[in-house]
N, C-alpha and C positions, 0 to 999 in steps of 0.2 A: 744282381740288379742294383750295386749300389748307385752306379752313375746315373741312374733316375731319380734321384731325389731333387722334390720341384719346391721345395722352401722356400719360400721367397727371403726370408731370414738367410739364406746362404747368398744371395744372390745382392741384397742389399749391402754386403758387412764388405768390405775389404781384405783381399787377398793378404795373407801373410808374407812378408819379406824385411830385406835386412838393408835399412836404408837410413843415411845421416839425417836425424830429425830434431837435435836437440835445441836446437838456435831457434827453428820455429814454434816446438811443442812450448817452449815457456809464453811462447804471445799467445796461443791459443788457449791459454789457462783462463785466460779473460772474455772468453763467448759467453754470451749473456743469451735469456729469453729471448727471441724475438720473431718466433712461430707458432708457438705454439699454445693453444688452448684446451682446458678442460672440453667432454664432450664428442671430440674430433673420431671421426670414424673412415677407415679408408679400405674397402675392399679391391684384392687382385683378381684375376683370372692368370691363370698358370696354363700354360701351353709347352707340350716337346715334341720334338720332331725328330721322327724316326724314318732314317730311309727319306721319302721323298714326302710325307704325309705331318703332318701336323696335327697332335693329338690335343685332345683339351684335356688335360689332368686335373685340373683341381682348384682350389678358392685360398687365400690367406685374405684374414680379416684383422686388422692394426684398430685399436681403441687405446684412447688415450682419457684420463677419468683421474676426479680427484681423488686422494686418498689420505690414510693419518699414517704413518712410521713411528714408532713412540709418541713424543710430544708435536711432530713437527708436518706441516701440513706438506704435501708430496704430489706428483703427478703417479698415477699409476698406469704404465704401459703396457698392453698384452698383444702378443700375435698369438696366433691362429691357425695352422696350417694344416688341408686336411685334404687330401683324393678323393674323386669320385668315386660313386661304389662302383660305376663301371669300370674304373682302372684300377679299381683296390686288387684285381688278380693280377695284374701287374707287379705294383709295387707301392702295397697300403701307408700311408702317410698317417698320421693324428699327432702333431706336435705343437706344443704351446710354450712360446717364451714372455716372463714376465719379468718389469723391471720399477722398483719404486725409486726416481730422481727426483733433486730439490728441483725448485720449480725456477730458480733462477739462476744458480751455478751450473743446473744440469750433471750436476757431480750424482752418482747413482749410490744408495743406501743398501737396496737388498735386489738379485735378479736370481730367478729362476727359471730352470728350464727342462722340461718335462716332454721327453720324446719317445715317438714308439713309430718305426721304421722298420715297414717287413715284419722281420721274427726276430730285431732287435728292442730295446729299449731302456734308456737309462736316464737318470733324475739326477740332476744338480739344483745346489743351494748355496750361494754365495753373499754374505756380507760383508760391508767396505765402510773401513772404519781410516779416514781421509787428513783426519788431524795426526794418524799414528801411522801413515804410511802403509796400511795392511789391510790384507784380503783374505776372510776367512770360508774355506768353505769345505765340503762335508769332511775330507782326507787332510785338513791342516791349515796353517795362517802363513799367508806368503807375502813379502814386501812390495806395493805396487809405486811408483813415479805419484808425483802431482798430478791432478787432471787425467787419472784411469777411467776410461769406462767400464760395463759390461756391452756385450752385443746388443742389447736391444735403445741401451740408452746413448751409445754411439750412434744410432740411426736418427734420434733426434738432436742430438748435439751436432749433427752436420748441418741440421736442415739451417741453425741457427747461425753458420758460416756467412759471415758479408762475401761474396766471392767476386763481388767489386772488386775487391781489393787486388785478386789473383789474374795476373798475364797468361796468356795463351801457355800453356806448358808447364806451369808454377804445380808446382805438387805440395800437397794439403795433408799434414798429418795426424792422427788421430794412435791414441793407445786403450790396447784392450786387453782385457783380464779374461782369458777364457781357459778352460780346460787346466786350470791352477799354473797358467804360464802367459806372461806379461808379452804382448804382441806388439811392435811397434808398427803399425801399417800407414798408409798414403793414398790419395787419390792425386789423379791428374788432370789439372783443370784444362779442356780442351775448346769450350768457347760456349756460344750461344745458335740456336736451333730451332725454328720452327718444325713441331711434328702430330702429323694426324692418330689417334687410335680410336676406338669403336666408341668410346664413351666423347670424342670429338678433338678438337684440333688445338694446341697450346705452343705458348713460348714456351723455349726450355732450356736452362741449363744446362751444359753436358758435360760430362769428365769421365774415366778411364781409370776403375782400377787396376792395380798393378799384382796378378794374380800368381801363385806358384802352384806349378803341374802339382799335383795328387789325385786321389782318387773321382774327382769329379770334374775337374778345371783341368787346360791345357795348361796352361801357364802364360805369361806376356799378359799384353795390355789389350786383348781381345774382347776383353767385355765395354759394356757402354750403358752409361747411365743417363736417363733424362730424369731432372727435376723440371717443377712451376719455376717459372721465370717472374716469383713475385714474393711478399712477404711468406706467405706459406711454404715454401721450395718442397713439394708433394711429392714423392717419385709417383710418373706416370706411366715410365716406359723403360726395361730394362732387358736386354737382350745378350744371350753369350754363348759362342761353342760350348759342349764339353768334350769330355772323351767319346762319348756314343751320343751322335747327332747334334742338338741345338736346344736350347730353354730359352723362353721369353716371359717375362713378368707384364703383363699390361693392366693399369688402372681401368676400376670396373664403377665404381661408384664411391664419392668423395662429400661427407657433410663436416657440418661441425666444424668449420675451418676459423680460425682468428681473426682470419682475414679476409676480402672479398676473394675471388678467386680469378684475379684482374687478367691471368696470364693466358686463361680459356679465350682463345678468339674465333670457334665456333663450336655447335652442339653437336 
């Protein structure tokens, strides 16, 4: 049952692949704050669809909260991810990713990740030390580029993307340290979109990442992303084949935000 896994952490992160990004990663070293607030709270609903039916699986809950890292004041980021008990005979979920980022390079300090899937489960511990170029974590210290993420603090360091900037097509690239192997990923900025979901009706953002077949993903640029089409850029709406059936992420309740929440244009 692995291809049921409804993380919305899997569904947010970008596809791994092997794509020329060097020209742009150095201008993106320069994203600054400008989403995000202590406080901020943003609950999913997870849905898969099996066959011709659409199941409700489960809740991922995003808090972002301040915090201290040694001397230095930090955002602390946690998701959340968990199945209903009624689908826990399915394919039981309880996974938590956390991640402590400076609050205005968005450069990430310490992330962990603490999963238990089925009658799997394993724990990661990763610190990033950014002046010396390295990433240490439980199995050894490995050399990461300038401007590394973790997965959790890549999903805020996107939100902080001016994507003004990006043409129809322009691909967005982002680097991440996961599983003690430097990832170079991209998204595909594909334009602007009005879309309704249950919690109500927003502009949005949309872009396209660029995904590789394995055990849960087809591969290609099948999946689709909506953000807020405002300061906050929220994901609301995120939908994708996989191998067995379909998964969709949809925004369920959203407080705490930095900024008005302009891009909501109905309830």
């Amino acid at each position: 049952m692995k291809t049921t896994r409804i993380s919305i952490l899997l569904l947010l992160i970008i596809g791994i692949t092997a794509f020329s990004w060097k020209s742009t990663h150095d201008k993106l070293c320069d994203v600054r704050n400008t989403a995000l607030a202590s406080g901020e709270k943003v609950t999913y609903k997870i849905a898969y669809k099996w066959g011709a039916l659409w199941l409700s699986a489960g809740e991922v809950v995003f808090t972002l909260d301040n915090a201290k890292y040694g001397n230095r004041e930090v955002y602390h980021a946690k998701g959340y991810g968990y199945t209903y008990k009624s689908y826990d005979w399915l394919f039981k979920v309880r996974d938590t990713y956390e991640s402590y980022f400076d609050k205005e390079s968005l450069m990430p300090y310490k992330f962990v990740r603490d999963v238990n899937e089925g009658n799997a489960s394993f724990y990661q511990n990763v610190t990033f030390k950014h002046d010396q170029g390295k990433a240490t974590s439980l199995k050894g210290t490995y050399d990461i580029p300038s401007c590394t993420q973790d997965i959790m603090s890549a999903i805020y360091y996107t939100r902080c993307i001016d994507w003004n900037k990006y043409k129809k097509n322009d691909t967005v690239p982002i680097t991440v340290f996961l599983d003690d192997v430097v990832h170079p990923l991209y998204v595909r900025y594909i334009g602007k979109e009005k879309i309704s979901v249950k919690s109500g009706t927003y502009n949005c953002i949309v872009f396209k990442p660029l995904l590789i077949k394995g055990t849960v993903f087809k591969g290609g640029e099948e999946m689709t992303v909506y953000v807020t089409d405002d300061e906050n850029k929220i994901p609301v709406l995120v939908k994708s084949p996989i191998l067995i059936g379909d998964i969709r992420a949809e925004v369920h309740e959203i407080s705490g935000t930095k900024s008005p929440l302009k891009s909501k244009v109905k309830s």
